[in-house]
VMD Tcl script that draws the C-alpha trace (Angstrom):
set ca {
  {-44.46 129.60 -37.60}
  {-40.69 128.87 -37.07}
  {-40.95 127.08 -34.02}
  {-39.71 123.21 -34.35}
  {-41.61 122.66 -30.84}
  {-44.08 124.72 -28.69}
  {-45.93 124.81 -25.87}
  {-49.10 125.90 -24.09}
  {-50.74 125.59 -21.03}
  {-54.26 125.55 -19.60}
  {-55.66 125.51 -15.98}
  {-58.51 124.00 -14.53}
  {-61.93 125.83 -13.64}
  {-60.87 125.48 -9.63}
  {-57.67 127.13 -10.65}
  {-57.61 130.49 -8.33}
  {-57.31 132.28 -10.80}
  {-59.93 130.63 -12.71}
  {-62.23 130.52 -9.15}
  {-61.90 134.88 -9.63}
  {-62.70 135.27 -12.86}
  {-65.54 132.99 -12.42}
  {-66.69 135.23 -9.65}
  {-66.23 138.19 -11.48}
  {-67.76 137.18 -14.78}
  {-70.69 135.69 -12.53}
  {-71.57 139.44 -11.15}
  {-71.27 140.44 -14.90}
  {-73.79 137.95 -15.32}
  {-75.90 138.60 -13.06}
  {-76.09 142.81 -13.76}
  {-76.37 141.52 -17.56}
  {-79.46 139.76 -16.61}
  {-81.28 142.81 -14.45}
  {-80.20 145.82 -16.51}
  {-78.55 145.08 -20.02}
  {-77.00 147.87 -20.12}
  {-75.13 147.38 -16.85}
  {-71.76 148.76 -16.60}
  {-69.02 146.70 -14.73}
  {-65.90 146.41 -13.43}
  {-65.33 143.89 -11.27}
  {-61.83 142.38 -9.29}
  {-61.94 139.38 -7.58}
  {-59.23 138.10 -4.83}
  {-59.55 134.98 -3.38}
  {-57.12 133.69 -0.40}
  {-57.42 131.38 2.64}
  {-60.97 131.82 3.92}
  {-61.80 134.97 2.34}
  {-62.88 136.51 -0.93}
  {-62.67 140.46 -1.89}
  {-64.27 141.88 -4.41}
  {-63.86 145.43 -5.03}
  {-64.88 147.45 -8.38}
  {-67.69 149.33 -10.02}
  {-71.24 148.56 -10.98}
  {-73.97 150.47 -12.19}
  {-77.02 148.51 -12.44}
  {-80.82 149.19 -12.36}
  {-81.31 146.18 -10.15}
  {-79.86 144.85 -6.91}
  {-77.06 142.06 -6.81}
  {-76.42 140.00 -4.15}
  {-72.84 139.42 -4.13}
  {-71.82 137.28 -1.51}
  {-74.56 134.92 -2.99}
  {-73.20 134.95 -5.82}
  {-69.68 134.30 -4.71}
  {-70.68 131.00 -2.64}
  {-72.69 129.51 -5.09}
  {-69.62 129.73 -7.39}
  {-66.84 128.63 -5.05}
  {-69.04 125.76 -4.00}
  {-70.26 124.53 -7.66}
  {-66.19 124.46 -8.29}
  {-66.39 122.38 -5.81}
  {-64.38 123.98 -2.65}
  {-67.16 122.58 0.30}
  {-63.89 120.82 2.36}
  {-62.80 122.78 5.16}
  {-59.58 121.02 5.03}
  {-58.61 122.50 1.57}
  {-58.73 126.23 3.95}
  {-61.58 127.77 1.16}
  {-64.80 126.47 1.19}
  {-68.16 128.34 0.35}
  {-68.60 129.19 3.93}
  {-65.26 132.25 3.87}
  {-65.07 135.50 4.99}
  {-66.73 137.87 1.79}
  {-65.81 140.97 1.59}
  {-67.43 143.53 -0.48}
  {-65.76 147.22 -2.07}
  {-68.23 147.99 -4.85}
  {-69.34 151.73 -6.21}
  {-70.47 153.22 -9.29}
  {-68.79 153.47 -12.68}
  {-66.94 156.83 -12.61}
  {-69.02 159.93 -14.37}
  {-65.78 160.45 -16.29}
  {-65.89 156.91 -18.17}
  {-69.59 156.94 -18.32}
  {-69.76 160.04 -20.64}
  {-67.61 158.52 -23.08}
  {-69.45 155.29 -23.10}
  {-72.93 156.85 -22.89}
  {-72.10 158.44 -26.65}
  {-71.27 155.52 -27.81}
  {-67.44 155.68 -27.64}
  {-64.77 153.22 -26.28}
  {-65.14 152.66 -22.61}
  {-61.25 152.59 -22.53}
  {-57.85 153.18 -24.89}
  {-55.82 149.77 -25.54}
  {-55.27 147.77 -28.11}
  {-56.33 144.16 -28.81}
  {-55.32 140.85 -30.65}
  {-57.53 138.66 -32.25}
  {-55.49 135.05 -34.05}
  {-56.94 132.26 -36.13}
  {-54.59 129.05 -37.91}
  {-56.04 126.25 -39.89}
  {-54.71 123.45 -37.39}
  {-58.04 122.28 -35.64}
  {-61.18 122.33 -36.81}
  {-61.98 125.55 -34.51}
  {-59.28 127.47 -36.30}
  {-57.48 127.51 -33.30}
  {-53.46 126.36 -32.28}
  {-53.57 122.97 -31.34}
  {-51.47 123.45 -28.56}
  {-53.52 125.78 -27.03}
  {-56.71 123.47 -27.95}
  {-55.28 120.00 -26.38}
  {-54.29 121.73 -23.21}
  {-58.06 123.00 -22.69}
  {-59.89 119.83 -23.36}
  {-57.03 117.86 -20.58}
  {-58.59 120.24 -17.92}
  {-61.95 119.98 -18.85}
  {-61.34 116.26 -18.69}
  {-59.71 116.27 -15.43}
  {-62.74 118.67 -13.40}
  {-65.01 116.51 -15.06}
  {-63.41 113.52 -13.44}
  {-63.65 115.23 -10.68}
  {-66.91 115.03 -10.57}
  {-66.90 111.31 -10.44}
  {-64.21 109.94 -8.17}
  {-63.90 112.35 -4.39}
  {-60.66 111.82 -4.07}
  {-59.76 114.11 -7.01}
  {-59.65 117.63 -5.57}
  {-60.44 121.52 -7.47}
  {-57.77 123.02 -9.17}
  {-55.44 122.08 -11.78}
  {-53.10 122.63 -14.78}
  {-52.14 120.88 -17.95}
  {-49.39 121.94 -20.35}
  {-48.95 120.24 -23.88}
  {-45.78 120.35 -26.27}
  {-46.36 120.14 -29.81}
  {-43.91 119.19 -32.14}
  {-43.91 121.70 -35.67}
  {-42.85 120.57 -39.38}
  {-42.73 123.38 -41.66}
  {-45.18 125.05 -39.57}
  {-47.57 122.15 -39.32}
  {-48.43 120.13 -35.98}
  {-46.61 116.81 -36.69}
  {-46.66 115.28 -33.06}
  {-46.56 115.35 -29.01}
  {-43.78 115.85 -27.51}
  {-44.47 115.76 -24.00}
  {-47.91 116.36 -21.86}
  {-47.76 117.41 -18.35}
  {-50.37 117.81 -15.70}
  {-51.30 118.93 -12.38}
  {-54.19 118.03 -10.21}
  {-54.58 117.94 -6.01}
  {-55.99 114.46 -5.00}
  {-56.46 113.21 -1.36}
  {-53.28 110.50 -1.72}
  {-55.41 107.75 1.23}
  {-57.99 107.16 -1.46}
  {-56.29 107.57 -4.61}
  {-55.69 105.20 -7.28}
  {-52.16 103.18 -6.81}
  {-50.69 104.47 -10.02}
  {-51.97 107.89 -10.76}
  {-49.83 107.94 -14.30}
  {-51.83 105.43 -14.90}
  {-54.82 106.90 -14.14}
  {-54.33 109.97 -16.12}
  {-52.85 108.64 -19.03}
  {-56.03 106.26 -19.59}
  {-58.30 108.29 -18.58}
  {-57.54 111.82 -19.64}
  {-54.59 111.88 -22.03}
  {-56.04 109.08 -24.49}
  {-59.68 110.51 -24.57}
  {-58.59 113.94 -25.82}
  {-55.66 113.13 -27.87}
  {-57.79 109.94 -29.62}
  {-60.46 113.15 -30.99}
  {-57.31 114.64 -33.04}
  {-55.79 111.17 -34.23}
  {-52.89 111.74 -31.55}
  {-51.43 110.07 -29.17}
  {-48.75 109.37 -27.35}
  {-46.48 106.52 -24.99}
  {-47.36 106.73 -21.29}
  {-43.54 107.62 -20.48}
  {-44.26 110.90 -22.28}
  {-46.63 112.24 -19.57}
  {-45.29 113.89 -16.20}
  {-48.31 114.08 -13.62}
  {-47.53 116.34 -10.39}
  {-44.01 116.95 -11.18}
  {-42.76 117.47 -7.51}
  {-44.39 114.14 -6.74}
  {-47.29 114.82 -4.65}
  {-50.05 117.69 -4.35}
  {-52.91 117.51 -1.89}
  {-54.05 120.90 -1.15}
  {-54.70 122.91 -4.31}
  {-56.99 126.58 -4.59}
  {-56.67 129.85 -3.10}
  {-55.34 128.60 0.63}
  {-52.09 127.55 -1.42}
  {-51.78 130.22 -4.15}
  {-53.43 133.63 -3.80}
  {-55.90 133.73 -7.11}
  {-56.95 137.35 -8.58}
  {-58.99 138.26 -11.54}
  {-57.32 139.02 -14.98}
  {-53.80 137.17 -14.61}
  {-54.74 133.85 -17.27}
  {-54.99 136.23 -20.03}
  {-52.54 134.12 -22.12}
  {-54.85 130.51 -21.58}
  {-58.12 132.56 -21.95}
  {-56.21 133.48 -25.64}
  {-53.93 131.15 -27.97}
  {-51.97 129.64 -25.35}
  {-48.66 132.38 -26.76}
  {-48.84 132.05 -30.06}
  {-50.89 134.96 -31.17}
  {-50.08 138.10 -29.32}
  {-52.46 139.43 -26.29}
  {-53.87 142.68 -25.70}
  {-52.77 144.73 -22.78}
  {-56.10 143.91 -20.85}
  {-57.69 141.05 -19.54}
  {-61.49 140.14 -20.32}
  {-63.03 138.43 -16.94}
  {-65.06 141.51 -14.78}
  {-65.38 143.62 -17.66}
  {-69.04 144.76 -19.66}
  {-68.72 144.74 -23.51}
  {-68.74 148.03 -23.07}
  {-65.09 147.81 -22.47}
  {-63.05 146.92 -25.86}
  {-60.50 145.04 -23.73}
  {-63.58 142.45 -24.28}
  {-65.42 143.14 -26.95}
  {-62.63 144.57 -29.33}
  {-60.54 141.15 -28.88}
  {-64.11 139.01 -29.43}
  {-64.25 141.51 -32.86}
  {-60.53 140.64 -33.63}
  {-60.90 136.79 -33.34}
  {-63.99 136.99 -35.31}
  {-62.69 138.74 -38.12}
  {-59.20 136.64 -37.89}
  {-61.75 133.43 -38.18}
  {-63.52 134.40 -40.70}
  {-60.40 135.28 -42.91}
  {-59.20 131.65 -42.78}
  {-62.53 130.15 -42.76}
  {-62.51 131.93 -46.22}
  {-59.04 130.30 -47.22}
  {-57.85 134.02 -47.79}
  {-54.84 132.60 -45.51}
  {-53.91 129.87 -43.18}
  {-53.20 132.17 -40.12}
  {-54.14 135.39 -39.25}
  {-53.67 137.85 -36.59}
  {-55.41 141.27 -36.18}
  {-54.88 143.86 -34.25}
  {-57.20 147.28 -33.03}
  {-56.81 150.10 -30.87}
  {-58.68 152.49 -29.50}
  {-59.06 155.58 -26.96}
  {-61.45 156.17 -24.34}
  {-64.84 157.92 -25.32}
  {-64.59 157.71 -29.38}
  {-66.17 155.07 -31.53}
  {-63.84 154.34 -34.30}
  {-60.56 152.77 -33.49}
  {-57.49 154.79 -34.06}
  {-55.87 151.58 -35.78}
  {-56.61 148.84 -37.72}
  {-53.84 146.21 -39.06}
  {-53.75 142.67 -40.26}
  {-50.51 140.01 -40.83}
  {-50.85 136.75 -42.57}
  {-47.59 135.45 -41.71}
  {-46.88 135.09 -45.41}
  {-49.78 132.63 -46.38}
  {-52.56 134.53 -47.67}
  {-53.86 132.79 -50.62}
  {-54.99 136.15 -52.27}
  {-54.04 139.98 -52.77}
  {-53.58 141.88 -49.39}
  {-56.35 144.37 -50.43}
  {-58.73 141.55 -51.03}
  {-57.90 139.97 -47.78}
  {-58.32 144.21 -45.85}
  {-61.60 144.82 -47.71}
  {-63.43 141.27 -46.72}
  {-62.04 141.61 -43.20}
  {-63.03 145.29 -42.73}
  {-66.59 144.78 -44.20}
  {-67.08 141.99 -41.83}
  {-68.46 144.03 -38.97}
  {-68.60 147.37 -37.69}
  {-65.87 148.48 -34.98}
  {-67.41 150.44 -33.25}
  {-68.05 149.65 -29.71}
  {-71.91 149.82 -30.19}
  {-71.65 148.13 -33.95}
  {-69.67 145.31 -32.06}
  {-72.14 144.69 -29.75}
  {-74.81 144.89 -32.10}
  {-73.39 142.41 -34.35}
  {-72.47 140.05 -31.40}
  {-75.21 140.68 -29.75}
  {-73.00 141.11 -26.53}
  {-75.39 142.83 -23.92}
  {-76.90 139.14 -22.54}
  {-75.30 137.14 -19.70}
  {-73.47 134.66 -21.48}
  {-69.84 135.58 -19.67}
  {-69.36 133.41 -16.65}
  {-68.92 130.35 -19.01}
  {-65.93 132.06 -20.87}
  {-63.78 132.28 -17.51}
  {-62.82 128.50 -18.12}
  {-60.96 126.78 -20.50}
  {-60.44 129.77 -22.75}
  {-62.59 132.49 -24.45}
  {-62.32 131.38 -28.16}
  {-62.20 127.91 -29.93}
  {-66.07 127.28 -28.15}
  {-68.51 127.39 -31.17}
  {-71.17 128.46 -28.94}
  {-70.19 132.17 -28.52}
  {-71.17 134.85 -31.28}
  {-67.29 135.71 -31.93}
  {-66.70 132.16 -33.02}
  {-69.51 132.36 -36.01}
  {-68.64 131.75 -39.64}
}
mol new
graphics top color blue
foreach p $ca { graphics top sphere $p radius 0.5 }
foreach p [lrange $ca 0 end-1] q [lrange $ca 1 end] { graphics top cylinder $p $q radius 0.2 }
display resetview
């Protein structure tokens, strides 16, 4: 870790983005929960008045998907006509089966895709997870929750935190910014204020930080009212870098949201971070990164590779042999192990897919 200061950034769950990989990971869900052994592949666009989803599903039982997409966009709270999406759009459906090519692969147990994934874990929270990455999640989750309590805070949202390094250790904040619409006739007077007591200080108080008010930058332009998918176009798969380690472990070259484990773009990644958590949960190094790769319709993955960033605290074979025994890569020994064929997906399409203690990959 050689940067002196570094940065990541989150988004909030009424992000557009965020609103279509909800959507998507909601039909996931929902085929999860009628046929576990669904197979899905699911895109979600969401623009002014009107949601599109268009992909493949193979599922025993039926799924009612505009349903499913209004019961999301209105629990994210988009129910204001004047914000141009509300759970009363235009929904457009483009679903077929998974093609017979893919699903003869998959059916023998092999990769339902090639690619290669990332999986990263540091000793700077307790989660074994960047902090910058960390801070930035909990300032959205603390903004939608606020906007829960006071109307005049609106869906959608962004925070971005800069973290000050010493010797490769999180010394200080630098700077936090954030983003959030709010209906300016009924807003607080001072909304640095606002923020600053009531979001900045609760998260950063839970890792003995803080910081001066002057250090926070909220709506940089100086005003947003309209926020969501009337303003900014949102489509499945493009937060792929805050649903990781906010840049400072490398992605894979798929995103997760829409996808059955099935897929390794998914499941691989959960395998990597699990095995990259476990390594420094073992004190066999302080960060670790590791990578897999695989091609459509085999089991094993053609590669397998692990960096330490020079601080493994034991022998490089010692560190290889405990990681590789920790769980079988194959798809179906991956979702054996995490017991990945349940709905448990919509929840990961906010505020990041690892770092949440409640999901199988994060185990020690």
């Amino acid at each position: 870790m050689n940067y002196s200061l570094f940065s990541s950034e989150s988004v909030c769950a009424g992000h557009p983005d965020k609103v279509c990989d909800q959507i998507s990971d909601a039909v996931l869900d929902k085929a999860m929960s009628l046929d576990k052994y669904s197979r899905v592949g699911v895109e979600t666009l969401a623009t002014v008045n009107r949601v599109v989803l268009a992909g493949e599903v193979t599922c025993s039982g039926r799924i009612d998907y505009e349903k499913i997409v209004r019961d999301k966009v209105r629990e994210l709270g988009y129910t204001d006509e004047i914000l141009g999406f509300s759970d009363r759009n235009k929904v457009e459906v483009y679903v077929h089966h998974q093609s017979s090519d893919i699903a003869v692969g998959v059916d023998q147990g092999g990769a339902g895709d090639q690619g290669m994934m990332f999986g990263y874990a540091c000793n700077e929270t307790e989660s074994l997870m960047p902090l910058p990455i960390m801070l930035a999640h909990e300032l959205c989750r603390r903004m939608d929750d606020l906007q829960s309590k006071y109307k005049w805070i609106r869906p959608d949202g962004k925070s971005q935190v800069t973290v000050r390094y010493e010797n490769g250790k999180p010394r200080t904040i630098e700077k936090v910014v954030l983003a959030k619409p709010v209906n300016y006739a009924l807003a607080e007077e001072n909304l640095n204020d606002f923020f600053y007591k009531n979001v900045v200080t609760k998260v950063l108080e839970k890792y003995a930080l803080k910081i001066d008010e002057k250090q926070l930058i909220i709506n940089g332009t100086g005003k947003w009212e309209i926020g969501g998918p009337a303003t900014d176009t949102g489509v499945t798969g493009r937060k792929i870098v805050v649903d990781t380690y906010g840049g400072m472990g490398r992605i894979g070259g798929g995103c997760f949201s829409g996808k059955d484990p099935t897929k390794v773009d998914r499941s691989a990644a959960y395998a990597a971070r699990y095995i990259a958590k476990n390594v420094v949960a073992a004190k066999l190094a302080e960060r670790c990164e590791v990578q897999l790769a695989y091609v459509i319709g085999q089991k094993e993955p053609v590669s397998r590779a692990i960096e330490t960033f020079g601080t493994a605290k034991k022998d490089d074979k010692i560190i290889r042999d405990f990681a590789w025994n920790l769980i079988d890569l194959t798809p179906e020994g991956i979702l054996k192990k995490l017991d990945l064929r349940r709905p448990i997906y919509t929840q990961t399409a906010k505020y990041g897919h690892f770092g949440n203690e409640n999901y199988p990959w994060e185990k020690i």
